[in-house]
N, C-alpha and C positions, 0 to 999 in steps of 0.2 A: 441309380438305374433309371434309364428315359423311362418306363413304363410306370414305375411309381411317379416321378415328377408329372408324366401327362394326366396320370390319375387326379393328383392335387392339384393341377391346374384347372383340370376340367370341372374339379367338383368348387374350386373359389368362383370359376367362370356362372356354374351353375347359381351359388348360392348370389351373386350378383346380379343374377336378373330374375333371381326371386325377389331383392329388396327393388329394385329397379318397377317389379311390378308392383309391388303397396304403394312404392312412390307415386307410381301412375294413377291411381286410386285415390291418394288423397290430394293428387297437382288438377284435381276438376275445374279446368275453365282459366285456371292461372297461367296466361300466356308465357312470361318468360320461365316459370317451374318446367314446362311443358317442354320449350325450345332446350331446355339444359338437359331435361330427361330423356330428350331425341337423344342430344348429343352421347350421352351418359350407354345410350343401347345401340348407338353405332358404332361406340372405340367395344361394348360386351360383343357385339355380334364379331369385329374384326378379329377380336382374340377367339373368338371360337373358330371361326375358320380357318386360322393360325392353325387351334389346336391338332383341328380336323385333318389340315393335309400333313404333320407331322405324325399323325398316327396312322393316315394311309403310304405315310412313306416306313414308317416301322413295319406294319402289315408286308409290306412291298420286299423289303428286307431278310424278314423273315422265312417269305415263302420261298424266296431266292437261296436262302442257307438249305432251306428242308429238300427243294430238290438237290443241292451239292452233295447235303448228307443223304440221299437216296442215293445219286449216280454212286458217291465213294462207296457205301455199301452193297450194293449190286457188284463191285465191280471186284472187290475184297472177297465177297462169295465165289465169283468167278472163278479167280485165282487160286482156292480151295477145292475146287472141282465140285464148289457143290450145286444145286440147281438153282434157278433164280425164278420167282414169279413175273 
């Protein structure tokens, strides 16, 4: 299911720039540690915003079924005579 998989990516994403921060912490002053731990939090940062607009495209999806499953609903009452809010 997409939603478990975004979950477990989101939380490896997380836990990556938890270590990503200690690293920062002990790369004080060491130029090329430093240049590699940029590099290191700009491929964290691009998967997160990966993750981000796959789960604003999920959200997007979702609200688009719930109003379907409203219209068919409404309309299946209709059909029954009975009243509709």
């Amino acid at each position: 299911m997409r939603g478990e998989r975004s979950h477990a990516a989101g939380e490896a994403l997380l836990l990556r720039l938890r270590r990503l921060i200690a690293r920062a912490h002990a790369a004080r002053g060491e130029r090329g540690e430093l240049l590699a731990l940029l590099d290191d939090i700009e491929t964290a940062r691009r998967g997160l915003i990966r993750e981000s607009e796959a789960i604003k495209d999920e959200t997007r999806q979702t609200s688009v079924r719930t109003t379907a499953i409203g219209a068919y609903l409404r309309g299946a009452q209709i059909g029954r005579g009975r009243r509709h809010n």
